[in-house]
N, C-alpha and C positions, 0 to 999 in steps of 0.2 A: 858796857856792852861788848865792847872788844876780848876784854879778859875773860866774859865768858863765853866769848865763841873759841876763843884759841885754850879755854878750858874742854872745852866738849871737843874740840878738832880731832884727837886723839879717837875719839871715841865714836865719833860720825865716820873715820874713815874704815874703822873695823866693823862697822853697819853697811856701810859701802862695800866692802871686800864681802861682806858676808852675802849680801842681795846679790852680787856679781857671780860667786859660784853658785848659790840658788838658783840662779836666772841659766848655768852655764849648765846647772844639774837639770833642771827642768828638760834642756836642749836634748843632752844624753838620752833622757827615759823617753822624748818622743821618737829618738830617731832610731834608739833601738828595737823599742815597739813595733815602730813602722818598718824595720829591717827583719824582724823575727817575724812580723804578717808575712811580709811579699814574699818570703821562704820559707814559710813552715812546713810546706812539704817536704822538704830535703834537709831540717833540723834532727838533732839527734833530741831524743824524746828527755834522756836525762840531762842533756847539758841546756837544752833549753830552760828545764824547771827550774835548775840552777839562779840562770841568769833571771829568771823572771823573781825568784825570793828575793837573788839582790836590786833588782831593781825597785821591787815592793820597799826596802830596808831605806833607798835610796828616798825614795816619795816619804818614808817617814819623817825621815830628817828634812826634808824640802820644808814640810810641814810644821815644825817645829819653828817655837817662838826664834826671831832674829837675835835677838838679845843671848837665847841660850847654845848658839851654836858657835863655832870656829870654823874659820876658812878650811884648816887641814881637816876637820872630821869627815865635812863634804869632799874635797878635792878626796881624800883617802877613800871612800866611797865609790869616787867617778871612777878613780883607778882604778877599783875591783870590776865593776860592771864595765867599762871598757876592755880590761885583760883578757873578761871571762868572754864578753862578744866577739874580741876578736879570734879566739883560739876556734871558735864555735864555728864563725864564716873562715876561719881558713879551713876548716872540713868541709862546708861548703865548697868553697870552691876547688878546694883540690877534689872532690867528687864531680863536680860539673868537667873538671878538666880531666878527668878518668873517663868520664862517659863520652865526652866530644872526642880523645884518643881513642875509645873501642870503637865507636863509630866511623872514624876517616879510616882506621884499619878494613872494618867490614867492608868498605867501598872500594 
């Protein structure tokens, strides 16, 4: 019974590592979601659609059988749709921070 747990160990930890960035990819997609709602007004129309393909791309691979994936394919994933969100809210915000500058000038 030993031997075949410390047979399988190998292979329960790469199942482990695998549900971890599933579990870590899942986090991504809802909080981008939820970050692209509460600003869609002040999104950029293309680079939002962007982000929402890879996020779709992202939810594919979430989906996919445990056995058929690697930790890097997701984390390579997470990196893209995090890069791409973040270039997105730094227009964001450096637009809010233009408008709040034209504003304390007017006054």
């Amino acid at each position: 019974m030993i031997l075949e747990a410390e047979k399988h160990a190998e292979s329960d930890k790469k199942k482990k590592d695998v549900i971890e960035i599933v579990n870590n990819a899942q986090t991504v997609i809802a909080d981008t979601e939820k970050a692209m709602n509460d600003f869609k007004d002040q999104l950029d129309a293309t680079e939002s659609e962007k982000i929402k393909g890879l996020l779709e791309e992202l939810k594919g691979l979430c989906a996919q059988d445990i056995d058929s994936l690697t930790v890097e394919q997701v984390k390579g994933k997470i990196d893209e749709v995090q890069q791409a969100s973040l270039k997105l809210f730094e227009l964001v915000y450096k637009n809010k921070s233009n408008e709040n500058n034209n504003n304390n000038q007017q006054q």
